[in-house]
ROFI-444052 format. One record per residue: residue number from 1; residue in one letter; chain; x, y, z of N, C-alpha, C, CB in turn. Coordinates in steps of 0.2 Angstrom, whole numbers. Glycine has a CB too. Layout:
N
n NUM&res A&chain A&n_c1 X&n_c2 Y&n_c3 Z&ca_c1 X&ca_c2 Y&ca_c3 Z&c_c1 X&c_c2 Y&c_c3 Z&cb_c1 X&cb_c2 Y&cb_c3 Z .
...
end
This chain:
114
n 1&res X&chain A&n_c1 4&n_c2 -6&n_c3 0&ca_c1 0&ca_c2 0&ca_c3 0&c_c1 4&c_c2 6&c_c3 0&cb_c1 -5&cb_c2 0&cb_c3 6 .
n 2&res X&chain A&n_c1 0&n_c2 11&n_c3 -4&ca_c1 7&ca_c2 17&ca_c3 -5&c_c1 3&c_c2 21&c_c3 0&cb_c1 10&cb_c2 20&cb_c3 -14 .
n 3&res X&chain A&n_c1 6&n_c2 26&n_c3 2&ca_c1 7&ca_c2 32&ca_c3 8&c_c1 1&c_c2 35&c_c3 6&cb_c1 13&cb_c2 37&cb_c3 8 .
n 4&res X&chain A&n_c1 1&n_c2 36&n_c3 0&ca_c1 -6&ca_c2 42&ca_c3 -2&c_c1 -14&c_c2 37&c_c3 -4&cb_c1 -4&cb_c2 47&cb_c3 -11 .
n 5&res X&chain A&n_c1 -12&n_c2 30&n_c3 -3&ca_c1 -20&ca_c2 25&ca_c3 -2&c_c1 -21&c_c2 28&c_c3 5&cb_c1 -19&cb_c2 13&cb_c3 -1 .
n 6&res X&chain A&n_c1 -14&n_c2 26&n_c3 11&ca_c1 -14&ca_c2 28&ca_c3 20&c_c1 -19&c_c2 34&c_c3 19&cb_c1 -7&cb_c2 31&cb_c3 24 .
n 7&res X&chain A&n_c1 -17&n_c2 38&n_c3 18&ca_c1 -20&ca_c2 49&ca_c3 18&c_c1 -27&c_c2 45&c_c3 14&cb_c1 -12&cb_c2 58&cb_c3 11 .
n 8&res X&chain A&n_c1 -29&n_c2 43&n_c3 11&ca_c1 -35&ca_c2 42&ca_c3 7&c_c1 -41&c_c2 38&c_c3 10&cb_c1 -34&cb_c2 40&cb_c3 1 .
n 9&res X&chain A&n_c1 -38&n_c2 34&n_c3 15&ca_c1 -39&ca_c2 30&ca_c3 18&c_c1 -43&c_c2 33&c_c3 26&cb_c1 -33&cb_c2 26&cb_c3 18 .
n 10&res X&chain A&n_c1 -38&n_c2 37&n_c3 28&ca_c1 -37&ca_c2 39&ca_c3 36&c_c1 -43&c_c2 49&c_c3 33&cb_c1 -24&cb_c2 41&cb_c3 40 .
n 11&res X&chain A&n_c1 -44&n_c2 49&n_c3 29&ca_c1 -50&ca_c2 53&ca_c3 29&c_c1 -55&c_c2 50&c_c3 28&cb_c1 -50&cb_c2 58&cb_c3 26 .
n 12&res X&chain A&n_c1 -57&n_c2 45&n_c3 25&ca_c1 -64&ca_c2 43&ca_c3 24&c_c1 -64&c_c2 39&c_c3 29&cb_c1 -66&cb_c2 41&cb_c3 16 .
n 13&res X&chain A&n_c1 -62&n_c2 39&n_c3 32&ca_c1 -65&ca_c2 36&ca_c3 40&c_c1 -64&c_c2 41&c_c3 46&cb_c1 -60&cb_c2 28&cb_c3 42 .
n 14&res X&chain A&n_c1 -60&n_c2 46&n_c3 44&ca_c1 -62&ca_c2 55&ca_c3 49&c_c1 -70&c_c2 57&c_c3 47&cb_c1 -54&cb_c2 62&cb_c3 45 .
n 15&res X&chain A&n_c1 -70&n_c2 57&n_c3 40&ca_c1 -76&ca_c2 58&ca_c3 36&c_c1 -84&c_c2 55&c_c3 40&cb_c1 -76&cb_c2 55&cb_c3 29 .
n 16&res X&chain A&n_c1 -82&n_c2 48&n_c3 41&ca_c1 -87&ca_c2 44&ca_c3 42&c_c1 -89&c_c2 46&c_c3 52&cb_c1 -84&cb_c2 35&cb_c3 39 .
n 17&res X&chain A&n_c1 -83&n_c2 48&n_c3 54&ca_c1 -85&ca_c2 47&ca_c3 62&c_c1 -87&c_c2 54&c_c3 62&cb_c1 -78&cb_c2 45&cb_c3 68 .
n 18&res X&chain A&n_c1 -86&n_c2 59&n_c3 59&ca_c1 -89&ca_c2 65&ca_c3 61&c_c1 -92&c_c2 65&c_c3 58&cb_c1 -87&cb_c2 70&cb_c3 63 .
n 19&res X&chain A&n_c1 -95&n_c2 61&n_c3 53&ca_c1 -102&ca_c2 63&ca_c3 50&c_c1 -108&c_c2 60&c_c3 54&cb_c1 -102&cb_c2 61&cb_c3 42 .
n 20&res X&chain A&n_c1 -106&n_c2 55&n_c3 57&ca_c1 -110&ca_c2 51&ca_c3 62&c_c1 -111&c_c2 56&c_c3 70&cb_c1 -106&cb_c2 42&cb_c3 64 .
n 21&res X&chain A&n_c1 -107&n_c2 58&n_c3 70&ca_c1 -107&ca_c2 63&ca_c3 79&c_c1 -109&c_c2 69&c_c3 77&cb_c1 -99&cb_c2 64&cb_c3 83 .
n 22&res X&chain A&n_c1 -110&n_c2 70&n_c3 71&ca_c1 -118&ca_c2 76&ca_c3 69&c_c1 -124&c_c2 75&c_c3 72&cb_c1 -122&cb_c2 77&cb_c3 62 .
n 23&res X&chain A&n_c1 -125&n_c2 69&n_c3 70&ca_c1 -134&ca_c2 68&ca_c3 70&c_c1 -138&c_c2 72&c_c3 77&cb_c1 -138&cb_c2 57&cb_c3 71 .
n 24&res X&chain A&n_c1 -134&n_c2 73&n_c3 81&ca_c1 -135&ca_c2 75&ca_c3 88&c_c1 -141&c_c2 84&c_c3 86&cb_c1 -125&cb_c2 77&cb_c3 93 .
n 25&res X&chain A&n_c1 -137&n_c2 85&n_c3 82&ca_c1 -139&ca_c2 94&ca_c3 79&c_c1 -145&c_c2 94&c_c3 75&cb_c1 -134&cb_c2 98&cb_c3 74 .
n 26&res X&chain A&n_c1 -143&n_c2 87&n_c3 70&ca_c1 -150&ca_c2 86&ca_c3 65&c_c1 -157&c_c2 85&c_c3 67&cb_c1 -148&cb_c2 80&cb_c3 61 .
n 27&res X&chain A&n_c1 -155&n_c2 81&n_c3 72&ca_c1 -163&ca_c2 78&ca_c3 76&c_c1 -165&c_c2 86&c_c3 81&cb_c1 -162&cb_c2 69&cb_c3 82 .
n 28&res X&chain A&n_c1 -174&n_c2 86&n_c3 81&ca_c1 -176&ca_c2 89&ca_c3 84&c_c1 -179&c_c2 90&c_c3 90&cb_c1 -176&cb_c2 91&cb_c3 81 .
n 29&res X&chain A&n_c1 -174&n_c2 92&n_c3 96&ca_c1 -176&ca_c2 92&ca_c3 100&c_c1 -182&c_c2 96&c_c3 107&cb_c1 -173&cb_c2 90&cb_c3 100 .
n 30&res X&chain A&n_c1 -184&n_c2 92&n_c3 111&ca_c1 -188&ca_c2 96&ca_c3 116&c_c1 -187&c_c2 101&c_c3 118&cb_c1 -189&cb_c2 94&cb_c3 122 .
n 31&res X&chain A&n_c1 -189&n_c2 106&n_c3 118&ca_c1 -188&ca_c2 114&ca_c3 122&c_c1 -187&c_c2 110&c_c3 130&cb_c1 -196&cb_c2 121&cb_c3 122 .
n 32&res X&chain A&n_c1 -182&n_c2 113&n_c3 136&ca_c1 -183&ca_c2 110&ca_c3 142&c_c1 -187&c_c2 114&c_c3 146&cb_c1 -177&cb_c2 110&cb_c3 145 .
n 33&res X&chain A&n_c1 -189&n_c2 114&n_c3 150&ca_c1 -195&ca_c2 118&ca_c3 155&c_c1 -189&c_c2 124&c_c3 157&cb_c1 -200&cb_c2 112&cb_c3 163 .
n 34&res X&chain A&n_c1 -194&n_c2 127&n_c3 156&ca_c1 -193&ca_c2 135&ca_c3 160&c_c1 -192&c_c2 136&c_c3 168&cb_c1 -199&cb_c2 139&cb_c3 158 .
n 35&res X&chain A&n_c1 -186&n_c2 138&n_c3 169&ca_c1 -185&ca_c2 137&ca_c3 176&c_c1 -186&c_c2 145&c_c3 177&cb_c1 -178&cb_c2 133&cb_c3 178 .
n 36&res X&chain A&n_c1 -191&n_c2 146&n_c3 184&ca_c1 -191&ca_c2 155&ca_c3 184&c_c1 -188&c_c2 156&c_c3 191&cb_c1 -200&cb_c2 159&cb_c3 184 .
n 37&res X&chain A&n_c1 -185&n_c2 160&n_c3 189&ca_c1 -182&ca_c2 165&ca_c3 193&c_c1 -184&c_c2 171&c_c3 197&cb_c1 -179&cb_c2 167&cb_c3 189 .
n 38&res X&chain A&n_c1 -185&n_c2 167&n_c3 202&ca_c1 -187&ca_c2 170&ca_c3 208&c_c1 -183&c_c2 171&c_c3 215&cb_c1 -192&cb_c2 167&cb_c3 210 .
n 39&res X&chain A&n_c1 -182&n_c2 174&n_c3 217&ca_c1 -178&ca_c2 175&ca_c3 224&c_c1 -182&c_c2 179&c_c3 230&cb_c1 -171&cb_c2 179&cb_c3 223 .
n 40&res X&chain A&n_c1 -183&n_c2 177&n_c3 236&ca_c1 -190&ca_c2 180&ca_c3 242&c_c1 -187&c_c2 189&c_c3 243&cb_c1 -190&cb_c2 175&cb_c3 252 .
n 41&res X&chain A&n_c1 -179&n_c2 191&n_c3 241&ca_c1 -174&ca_c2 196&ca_c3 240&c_c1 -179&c_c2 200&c_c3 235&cb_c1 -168&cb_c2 193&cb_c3 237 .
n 42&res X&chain A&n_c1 -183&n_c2 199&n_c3 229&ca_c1 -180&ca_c2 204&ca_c3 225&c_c1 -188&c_c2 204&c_c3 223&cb_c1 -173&cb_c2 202&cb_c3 218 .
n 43&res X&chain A&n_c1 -190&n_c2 212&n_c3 221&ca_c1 -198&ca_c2 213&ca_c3 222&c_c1 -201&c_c2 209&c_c3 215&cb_c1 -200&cb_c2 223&cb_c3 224 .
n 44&res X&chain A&n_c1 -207&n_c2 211&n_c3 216&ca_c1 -213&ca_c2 210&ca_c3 209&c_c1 -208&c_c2 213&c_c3 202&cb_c1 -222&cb_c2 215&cb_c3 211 .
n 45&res X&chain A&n_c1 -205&n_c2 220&n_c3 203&ca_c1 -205&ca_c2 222&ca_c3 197&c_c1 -199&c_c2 218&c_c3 194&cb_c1 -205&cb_c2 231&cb_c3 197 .
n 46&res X&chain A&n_c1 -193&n_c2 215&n_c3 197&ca_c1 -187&ca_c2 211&ca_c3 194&c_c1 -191&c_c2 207&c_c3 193&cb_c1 -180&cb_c2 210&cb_c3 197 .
n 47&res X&chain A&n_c1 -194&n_c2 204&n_c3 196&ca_c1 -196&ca_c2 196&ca_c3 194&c_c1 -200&c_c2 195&c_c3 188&cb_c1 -200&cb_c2 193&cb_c3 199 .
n 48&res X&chain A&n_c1 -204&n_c2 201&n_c3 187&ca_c1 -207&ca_c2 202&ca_c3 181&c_c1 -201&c_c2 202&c_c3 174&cb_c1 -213&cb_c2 210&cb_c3 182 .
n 49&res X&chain A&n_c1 -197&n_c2 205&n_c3 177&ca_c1 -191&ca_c2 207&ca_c3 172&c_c1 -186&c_c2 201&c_c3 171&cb_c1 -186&cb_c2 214&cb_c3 174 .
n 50&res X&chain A&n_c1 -186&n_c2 199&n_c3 174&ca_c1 -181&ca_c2 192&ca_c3 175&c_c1 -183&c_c2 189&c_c3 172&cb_c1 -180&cb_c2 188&cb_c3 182 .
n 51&res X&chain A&n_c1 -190&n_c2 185&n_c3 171&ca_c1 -193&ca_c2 180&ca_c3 168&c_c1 -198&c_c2 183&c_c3 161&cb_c1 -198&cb_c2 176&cb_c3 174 .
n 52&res X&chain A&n_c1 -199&n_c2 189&n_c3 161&ca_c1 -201&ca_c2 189&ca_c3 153&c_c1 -206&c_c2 192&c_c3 154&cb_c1 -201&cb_c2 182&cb_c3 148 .
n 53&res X&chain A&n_c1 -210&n_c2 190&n_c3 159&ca_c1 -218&ca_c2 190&ca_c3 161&c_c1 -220&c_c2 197&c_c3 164&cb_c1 -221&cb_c2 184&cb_c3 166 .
n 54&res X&chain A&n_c1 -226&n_c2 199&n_c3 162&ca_c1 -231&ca_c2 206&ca_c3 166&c_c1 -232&c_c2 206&c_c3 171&cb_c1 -238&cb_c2 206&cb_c3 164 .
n 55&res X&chain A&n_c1 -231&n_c2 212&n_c3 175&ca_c1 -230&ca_c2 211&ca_c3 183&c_c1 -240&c_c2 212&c_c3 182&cb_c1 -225&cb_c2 219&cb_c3 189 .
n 56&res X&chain A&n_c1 -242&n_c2 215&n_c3 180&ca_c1 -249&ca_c2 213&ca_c3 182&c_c1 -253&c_c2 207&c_c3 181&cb_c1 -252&cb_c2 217&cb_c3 180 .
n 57&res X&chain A&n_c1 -249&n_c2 204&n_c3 178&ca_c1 -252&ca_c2 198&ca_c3 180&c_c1 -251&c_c2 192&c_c3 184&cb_c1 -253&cb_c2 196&cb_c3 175 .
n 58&res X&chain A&n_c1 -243&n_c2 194&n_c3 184&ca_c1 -243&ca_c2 191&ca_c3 192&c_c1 -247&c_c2 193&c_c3 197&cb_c1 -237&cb_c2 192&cb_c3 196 .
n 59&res X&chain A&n_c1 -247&n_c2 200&n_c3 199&ca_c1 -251&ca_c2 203&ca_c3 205&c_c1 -258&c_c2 200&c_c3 204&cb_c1 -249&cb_c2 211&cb_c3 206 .
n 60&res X&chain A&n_c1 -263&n_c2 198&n_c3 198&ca_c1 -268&ca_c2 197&ca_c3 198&c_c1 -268&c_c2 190&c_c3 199&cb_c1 -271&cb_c2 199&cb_c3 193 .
n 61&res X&chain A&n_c1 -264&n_c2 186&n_c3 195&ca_c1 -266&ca_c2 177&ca_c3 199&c_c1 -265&c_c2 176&c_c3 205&cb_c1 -263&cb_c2 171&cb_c3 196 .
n 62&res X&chain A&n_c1 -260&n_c2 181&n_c3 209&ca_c1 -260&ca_c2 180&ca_c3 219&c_c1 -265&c_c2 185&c_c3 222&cb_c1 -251&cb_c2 183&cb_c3 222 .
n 63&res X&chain A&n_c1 -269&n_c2 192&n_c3 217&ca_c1 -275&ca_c2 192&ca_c3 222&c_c1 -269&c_c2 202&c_c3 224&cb_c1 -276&cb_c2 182&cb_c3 231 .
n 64&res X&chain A&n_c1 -265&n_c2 200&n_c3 222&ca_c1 -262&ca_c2 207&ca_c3 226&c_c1 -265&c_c2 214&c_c3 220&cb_c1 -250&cb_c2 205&cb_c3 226 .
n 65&res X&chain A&n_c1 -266&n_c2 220&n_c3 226&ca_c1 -270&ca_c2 226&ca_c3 220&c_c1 -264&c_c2 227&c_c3 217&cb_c1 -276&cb_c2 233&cb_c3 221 .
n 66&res X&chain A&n_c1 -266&n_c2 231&n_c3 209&ca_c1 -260&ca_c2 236&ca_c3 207&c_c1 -256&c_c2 240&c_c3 212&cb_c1 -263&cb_c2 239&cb_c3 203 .
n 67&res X&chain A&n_c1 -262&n_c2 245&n_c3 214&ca_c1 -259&ca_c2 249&ca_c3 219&c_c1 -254&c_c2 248&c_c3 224&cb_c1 -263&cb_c2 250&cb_c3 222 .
n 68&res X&chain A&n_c1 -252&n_c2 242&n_c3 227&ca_c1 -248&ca_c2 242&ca_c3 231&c_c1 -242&c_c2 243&c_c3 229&cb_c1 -249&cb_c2 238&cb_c3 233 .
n 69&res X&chain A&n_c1 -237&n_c2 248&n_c3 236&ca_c1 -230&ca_c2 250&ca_c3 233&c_c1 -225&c_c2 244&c_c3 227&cb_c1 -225&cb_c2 251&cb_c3 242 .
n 70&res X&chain A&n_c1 -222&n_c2 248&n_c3 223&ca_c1 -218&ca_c2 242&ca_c3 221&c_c1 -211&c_c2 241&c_c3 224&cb_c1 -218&cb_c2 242&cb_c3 214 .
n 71&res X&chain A&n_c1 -210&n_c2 242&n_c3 230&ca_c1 -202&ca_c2 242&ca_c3 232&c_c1 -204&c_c2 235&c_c3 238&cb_c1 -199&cb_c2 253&cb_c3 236 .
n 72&res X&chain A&n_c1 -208&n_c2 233&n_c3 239&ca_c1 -210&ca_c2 228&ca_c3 242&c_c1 -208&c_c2 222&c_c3 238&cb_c1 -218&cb_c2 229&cb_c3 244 .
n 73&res X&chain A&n_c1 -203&n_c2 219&n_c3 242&ca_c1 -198&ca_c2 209&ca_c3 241&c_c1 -205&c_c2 205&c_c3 241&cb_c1 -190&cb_c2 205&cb_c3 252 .
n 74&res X&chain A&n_c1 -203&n_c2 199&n_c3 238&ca_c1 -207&ca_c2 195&ca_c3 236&c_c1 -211&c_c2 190&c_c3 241&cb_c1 -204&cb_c2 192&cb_c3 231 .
n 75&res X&chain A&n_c1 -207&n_c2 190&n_c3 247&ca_c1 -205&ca_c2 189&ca_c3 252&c_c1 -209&c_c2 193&c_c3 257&cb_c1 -199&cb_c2 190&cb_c3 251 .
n 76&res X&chain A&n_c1 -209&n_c2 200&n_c3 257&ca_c1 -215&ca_c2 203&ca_c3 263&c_c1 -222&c_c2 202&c_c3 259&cb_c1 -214&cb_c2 213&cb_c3 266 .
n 77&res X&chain A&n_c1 -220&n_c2 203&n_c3 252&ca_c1 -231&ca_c2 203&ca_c3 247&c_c1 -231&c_c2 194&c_c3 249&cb_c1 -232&cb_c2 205&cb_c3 233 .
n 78&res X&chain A&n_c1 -227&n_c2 189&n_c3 250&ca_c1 -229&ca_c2 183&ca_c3 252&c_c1 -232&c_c2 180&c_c3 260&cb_c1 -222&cb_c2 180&cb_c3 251 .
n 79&res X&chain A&n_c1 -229&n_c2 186&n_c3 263&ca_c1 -231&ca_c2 185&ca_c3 271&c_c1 -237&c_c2 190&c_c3 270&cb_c1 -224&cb_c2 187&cb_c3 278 .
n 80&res X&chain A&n_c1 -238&n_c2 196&n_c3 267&ca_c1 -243&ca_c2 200&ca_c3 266&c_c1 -251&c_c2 195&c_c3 264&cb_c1 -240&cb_c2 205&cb_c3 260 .
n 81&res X&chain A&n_c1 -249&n_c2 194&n_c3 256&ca_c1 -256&ca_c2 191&ca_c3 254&c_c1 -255&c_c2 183&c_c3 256&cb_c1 -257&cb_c2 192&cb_c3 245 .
n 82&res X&chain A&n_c1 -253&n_c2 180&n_c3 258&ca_c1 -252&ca_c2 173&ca_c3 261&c_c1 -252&c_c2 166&c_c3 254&cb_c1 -259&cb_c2 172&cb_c3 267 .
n 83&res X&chain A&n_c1 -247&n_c2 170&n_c3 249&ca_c1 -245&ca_c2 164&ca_c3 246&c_c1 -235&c_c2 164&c_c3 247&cb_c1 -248&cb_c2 164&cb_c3 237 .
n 84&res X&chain A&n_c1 -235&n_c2 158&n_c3 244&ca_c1 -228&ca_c2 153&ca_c3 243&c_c1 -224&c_c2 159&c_c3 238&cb_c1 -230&cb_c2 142&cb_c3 238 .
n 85&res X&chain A&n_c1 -216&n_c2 156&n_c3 239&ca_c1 -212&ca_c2 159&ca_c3 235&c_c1 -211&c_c2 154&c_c3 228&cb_c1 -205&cb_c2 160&cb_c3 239 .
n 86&res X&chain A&n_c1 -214&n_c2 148&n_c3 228&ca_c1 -215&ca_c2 142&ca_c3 223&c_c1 -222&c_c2 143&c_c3 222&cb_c1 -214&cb_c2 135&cb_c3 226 .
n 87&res X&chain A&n_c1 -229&n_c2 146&n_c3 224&ca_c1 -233&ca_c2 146&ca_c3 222&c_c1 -231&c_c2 152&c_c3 217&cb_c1 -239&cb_c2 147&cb_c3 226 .
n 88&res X&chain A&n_c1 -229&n_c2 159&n_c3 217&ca_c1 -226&ca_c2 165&ca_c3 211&c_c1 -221&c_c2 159&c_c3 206&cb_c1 -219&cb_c2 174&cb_c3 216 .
n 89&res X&chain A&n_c1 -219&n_c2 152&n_c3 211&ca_c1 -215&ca_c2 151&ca_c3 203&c_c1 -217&c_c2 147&c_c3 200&cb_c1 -210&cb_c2 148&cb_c3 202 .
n 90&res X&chain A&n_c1 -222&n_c2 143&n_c3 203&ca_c1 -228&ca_c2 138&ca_c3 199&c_c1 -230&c_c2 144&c_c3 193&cb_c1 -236&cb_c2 134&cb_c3 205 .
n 91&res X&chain A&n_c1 -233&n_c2 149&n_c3 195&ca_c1 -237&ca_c2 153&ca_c3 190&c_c1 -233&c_c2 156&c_c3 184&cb_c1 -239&cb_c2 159&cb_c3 194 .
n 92&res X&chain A&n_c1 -228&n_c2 156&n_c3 184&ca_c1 -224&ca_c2 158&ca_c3 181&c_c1 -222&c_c2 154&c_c3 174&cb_c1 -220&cb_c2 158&cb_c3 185 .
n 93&res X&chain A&n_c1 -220&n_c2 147&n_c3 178&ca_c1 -218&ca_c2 142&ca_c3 174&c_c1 -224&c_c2 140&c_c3 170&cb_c1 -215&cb_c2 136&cb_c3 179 .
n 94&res X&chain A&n_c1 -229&n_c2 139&n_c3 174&ca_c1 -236&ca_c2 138&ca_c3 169&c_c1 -236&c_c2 141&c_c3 163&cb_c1 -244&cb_c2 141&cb_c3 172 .
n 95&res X&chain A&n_c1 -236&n_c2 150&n_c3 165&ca_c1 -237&ca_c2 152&ca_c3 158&c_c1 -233&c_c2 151&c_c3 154&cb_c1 -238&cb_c2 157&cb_c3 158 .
n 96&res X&chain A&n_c1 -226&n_c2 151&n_c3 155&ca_c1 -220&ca_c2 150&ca_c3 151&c_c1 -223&c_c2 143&c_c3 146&cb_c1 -213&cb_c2 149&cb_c3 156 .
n 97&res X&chain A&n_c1 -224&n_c2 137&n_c3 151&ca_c1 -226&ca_c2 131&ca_c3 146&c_c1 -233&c_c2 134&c_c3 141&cb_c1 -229&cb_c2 123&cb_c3 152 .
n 98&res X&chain A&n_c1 -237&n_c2 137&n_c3 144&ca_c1 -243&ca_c2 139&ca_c3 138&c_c1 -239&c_c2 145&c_c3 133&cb_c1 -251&cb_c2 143&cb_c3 143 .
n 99&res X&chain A&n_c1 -236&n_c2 148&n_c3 134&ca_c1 -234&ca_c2 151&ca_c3 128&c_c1 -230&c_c2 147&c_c3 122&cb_c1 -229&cb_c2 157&cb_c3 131 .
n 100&res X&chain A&n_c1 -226&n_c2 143&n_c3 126&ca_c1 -223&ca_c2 138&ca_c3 120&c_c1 -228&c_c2 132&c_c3 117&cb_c1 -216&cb_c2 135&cb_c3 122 .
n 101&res X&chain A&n_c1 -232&n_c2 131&n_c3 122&ca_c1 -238&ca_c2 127&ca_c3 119&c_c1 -242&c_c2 132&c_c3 112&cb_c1 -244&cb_c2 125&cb_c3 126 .
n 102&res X&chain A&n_c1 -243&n_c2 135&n_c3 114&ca_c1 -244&ca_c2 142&ca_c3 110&c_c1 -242&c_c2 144&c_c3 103&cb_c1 -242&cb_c2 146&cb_c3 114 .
n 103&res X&chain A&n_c1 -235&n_c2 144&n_c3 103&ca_c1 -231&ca_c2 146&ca_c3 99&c_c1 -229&c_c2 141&c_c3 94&cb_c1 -225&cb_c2 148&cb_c3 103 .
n 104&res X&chain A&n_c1 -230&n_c2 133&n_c3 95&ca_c1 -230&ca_c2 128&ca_c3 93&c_c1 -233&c_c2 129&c_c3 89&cb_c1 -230&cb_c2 124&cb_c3 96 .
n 105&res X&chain A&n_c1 -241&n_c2 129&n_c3 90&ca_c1 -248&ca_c2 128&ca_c3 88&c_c1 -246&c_c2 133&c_c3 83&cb_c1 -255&cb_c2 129&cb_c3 92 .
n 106&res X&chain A&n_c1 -244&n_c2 138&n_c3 85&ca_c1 -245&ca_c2 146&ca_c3 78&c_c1 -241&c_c2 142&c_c3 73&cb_c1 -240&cb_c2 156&cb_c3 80 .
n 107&res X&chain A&n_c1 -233&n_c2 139&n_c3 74&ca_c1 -230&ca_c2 138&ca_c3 68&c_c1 -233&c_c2 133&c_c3 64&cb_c1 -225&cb_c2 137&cb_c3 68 .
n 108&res X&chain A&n_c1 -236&n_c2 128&n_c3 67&ca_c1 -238&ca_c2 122&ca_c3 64&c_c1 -245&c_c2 124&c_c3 58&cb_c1 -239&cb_c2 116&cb_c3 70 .
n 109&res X&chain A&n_c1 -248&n_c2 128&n_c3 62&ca_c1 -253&ca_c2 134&ca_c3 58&c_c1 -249&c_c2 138&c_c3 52&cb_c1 -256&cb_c2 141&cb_c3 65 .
n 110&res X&chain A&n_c1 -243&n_c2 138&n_c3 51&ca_c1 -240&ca_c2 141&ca_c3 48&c_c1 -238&c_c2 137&c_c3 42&cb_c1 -236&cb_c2 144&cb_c3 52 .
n 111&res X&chain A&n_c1 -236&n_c2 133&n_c3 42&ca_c1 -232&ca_c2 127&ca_c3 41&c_c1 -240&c_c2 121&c_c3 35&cb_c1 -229&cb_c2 123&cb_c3 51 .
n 112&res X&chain A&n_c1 -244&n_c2 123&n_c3 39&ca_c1 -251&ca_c2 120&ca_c3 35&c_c1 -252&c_c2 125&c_c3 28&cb_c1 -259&cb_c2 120&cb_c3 40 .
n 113&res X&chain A&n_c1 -251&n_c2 132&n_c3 30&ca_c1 -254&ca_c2 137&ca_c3 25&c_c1 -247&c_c2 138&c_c3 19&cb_c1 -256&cb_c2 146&cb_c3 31 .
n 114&res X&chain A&n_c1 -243&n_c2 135&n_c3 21&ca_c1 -237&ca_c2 136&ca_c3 14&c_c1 -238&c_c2 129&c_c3 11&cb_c1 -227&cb_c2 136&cb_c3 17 .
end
């Protein structure tokens, strides 16, 4: 065997191993769940900002009014209106899953019309 079969040889088997340790990119995978970012530290208006989502609709699915100050931690509105720092993250995470539930449906709506 001459030197330049070797070199012809030792790429099409470099070829073949990284064309197999692609497929990883090709295939499509699950979005992972939305982890929200909450701390009992930091008030309604970062948390709203942190995770993407409307402070007013936080404050409406815990029951808290608009009105109230916004310099108040997540942490005193929690001992205030008597929910969990996991119930603000349950709520959160929900929506987050229904927006991409959401978002899914629009393209596939999209995808039928082309």
């Amino acid at each position: 065997m001459s030197f330049r079969n070797l070199i012809i040889i030792f790429l099409t088997i470099i070829s073949v191993i990284s064309c197999n340790m692609n497929t990883d990119n090709k295939e499509k995978k699950e979005p992972e769940a939305f982890v929200a970012k909450v701390e009992p530290s930091m008030t309604f208006t970062q948390v709203a900002k942190a995770n993407s989502i409307g402070e007013p609709y936080l404050r409406t699915k815990l029951g808290i009014p608009q009105n109230i100050g916004k310099t108040y931690t997540v942490e005193q509105m929690a001992k205030r209106y008597d929910f969990a720092v996991d119930d603000l993250r349950k709520i959160i995470e929900d929506r987050k899953a229904k927006q991409v539930i959401s978002k899914k449906n629009r393209d596939k709506a999209k995808k039928k019309t082309k």
